[in-house]
C-alpha positions as CSV (number, residue, x, y, z in Angstrom):
1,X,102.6,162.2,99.1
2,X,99.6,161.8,97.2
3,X,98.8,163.8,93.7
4,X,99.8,167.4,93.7
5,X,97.1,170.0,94.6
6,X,99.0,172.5,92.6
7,X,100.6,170.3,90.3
8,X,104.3,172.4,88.3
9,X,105.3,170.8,85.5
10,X,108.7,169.7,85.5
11,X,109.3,167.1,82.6
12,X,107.7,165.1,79.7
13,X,108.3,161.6,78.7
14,X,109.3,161.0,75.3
15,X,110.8,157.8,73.3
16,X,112.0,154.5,75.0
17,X,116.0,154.3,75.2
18,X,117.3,151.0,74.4
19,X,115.6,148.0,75.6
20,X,115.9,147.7,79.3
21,X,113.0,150.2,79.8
22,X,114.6,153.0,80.2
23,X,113.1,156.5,78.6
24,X,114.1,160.3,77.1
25,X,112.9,162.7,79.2
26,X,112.5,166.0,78.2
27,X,113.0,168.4,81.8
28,X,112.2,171.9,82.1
29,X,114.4,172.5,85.5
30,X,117.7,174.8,85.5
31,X,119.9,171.9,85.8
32,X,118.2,168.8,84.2
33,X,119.3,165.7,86.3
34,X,118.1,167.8,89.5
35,X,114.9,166.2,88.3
36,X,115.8,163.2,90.7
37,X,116.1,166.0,93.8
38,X,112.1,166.1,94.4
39,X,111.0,162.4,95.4
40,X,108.5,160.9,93.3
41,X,107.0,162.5,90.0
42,X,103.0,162.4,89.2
43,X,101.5,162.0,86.4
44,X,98.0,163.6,85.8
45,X,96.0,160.7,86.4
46,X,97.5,160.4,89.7
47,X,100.0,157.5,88.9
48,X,103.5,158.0,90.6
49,X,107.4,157.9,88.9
50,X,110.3,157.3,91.0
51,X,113.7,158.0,89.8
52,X,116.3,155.2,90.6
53,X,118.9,156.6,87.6
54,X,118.8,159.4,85.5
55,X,122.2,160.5,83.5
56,X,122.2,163.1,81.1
57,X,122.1,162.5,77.1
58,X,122.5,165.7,74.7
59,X,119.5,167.8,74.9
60,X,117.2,165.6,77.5
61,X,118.2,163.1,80.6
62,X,117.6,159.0,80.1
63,X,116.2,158.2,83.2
64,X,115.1,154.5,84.6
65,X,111.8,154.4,86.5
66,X,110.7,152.0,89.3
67,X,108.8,149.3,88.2
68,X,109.4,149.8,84.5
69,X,111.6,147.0,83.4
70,X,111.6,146.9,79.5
71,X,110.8,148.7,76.3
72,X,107.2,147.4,75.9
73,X,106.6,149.0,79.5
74,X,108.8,152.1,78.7
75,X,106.8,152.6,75.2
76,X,103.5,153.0,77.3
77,X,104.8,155.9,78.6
78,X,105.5,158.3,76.1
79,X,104.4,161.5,76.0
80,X,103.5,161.4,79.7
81,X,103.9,164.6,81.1
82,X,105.2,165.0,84.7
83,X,104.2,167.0,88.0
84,X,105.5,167.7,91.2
85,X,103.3,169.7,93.9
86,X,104.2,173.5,93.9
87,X,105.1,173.2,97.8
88,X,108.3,171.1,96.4
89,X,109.9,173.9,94.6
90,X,112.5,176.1,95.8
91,X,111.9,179.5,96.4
92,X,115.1,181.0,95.8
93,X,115.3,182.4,93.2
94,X,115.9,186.2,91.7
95,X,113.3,188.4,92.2
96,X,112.5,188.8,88.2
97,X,112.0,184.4,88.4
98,X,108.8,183.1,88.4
99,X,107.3,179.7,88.3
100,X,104.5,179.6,85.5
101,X,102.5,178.2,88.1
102,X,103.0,181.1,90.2
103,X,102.1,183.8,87.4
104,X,98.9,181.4,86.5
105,X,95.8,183.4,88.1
106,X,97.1,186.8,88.7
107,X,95.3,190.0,87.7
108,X,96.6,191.7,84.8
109,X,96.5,195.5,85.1
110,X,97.2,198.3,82.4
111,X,99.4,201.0,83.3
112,X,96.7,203.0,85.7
113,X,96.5,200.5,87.5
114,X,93.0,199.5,86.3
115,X,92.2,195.7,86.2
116,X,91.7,194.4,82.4
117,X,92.2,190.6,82.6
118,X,93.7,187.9,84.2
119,X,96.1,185.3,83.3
120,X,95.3,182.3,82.3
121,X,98.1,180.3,81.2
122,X,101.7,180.4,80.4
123,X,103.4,179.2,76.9
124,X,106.6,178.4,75.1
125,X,106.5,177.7,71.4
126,X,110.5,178.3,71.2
127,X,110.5,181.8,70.9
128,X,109.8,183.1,74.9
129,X,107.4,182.6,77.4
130,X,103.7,183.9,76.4
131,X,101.1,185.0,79.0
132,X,97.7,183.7,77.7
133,X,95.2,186.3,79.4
134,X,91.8,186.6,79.6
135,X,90.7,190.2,78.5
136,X,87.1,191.9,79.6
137,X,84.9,190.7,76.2
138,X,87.9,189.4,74.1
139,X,89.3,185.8,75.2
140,X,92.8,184.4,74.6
141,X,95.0,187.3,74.0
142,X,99.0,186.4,74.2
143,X,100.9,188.9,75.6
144,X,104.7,188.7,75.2
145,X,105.9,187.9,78.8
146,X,109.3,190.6,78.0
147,X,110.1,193.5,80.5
148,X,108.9,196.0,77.7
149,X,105.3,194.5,77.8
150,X,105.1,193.3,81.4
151,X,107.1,195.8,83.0
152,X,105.9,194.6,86.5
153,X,105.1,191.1,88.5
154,X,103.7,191.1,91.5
155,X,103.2,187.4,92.8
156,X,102.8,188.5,96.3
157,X,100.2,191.0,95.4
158,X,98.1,189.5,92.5
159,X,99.0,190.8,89.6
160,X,100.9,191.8,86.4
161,X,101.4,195.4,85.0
162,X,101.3,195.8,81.3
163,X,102.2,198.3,79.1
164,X,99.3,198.0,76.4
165,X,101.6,199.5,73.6
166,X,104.6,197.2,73.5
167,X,102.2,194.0,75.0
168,X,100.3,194.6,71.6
169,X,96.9,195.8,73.1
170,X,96.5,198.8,71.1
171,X,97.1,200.0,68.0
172,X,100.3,202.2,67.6
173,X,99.2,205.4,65.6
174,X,102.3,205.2,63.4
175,X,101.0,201.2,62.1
176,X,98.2,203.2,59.9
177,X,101.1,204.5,58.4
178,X,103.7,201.8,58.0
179,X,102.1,200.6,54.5
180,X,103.0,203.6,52.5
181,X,106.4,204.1,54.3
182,X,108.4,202.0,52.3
183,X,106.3,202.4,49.2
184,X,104.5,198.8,49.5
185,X,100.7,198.7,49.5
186,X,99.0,195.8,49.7
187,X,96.2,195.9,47.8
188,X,98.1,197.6,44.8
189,X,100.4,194.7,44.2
190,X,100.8,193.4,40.5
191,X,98.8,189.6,40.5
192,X,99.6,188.4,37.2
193,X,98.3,187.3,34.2
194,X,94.7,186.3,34.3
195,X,95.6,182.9,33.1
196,X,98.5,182.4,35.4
197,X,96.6,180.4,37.5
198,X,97.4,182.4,41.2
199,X,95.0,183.5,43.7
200,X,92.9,186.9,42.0
């Protein structure tokens, strides 16, 4: 196989391990050392990874690539990130999974139905996945990807349903509110001597 036409992330590269070229990889697969199961990995550039050993270490795998034979080799490596064509994955699973790949692309609709924006790509900073969409005249909106705010997926469709309200679209009417509900107004805050030396 040559490089992926629709190229799923599956793992990073991260420090050498020891001195016989073997490496930390970091895999985002349901059961890390299934990351041997789909035949040679690709980085961007095209460049191919095959697995000949891969056992499990705390929170990543240390695997051993062909044709990487010792730490100076292994170093070169790091921070490679690592693909496999989308035609590779399983397509098993629960009907509320999704490949990022898969939601990548799909229309995002409000809850008439009425196209606002597509997405463009899909993040994890720690705290849950975030759809990155496109919105008609605003660009880069994150929209929690949680049922409350995308209530429906429809991969073999197109598109996502969102609920503009808990997806953080709109303003809620009770926000205007929220300062003087618990007494705590902003602009009214005590700053401090003049000589204090804080912002003013």
């Amino acid at each position: 196989m040559t490089k992926p036409q629709n190229p799923v992330q599956l793992a990073v590269i991260g420090a050498a391990h020891g001195i016989k070229g073997e490496l930390r990889v970091k895999t985002f697969t349901g059961d890390p050392l299934a990351l041997a199961d789909y035949g040679p990995l690709y980085a961007k550039d095209g460049r191919a990874f095959q697995i000949i050993d891969i056992r499990p270490a705390n929170t990543v795998v240390v695997v051993r690539f062909k044709g990487v034979g010792d730490r100076n080799a292994a170093e070169a490596l790091s921070g490679t990130e690592l693909f496999v064509d989308r035609s590779m994955l399983p397509d098993d699973g629960e009907e509320d999974e999704f490949y990022h790949a898969d939601l990548i692309g799909l229309e995002v609709r409000d809850e008439t139905g009425a196209a606002i924006g597509k997405v463009v790509a899909v993040h994890n900073f720690g705290g849950g996945d975030i759809l990155d969409v496109t919105l008609a005249g605003r660009k880069g909106v994150l929209i929690p990807f949680t049922q409350a705010a995308v209530p429906q997926v429809s991969v073999v469709e197109g598109f996502v349903r969102v609920d503009p309200l808990a997806a953080g679209l709109v303003e809620d009417e009770d926000s205007e509110a929220a300062p003087g509900r618990d007494g705590f107004d902003p602009k009214g805050r005590p700053r401090g001597p003049k000589d204090a030396g804080g912002n003013r």
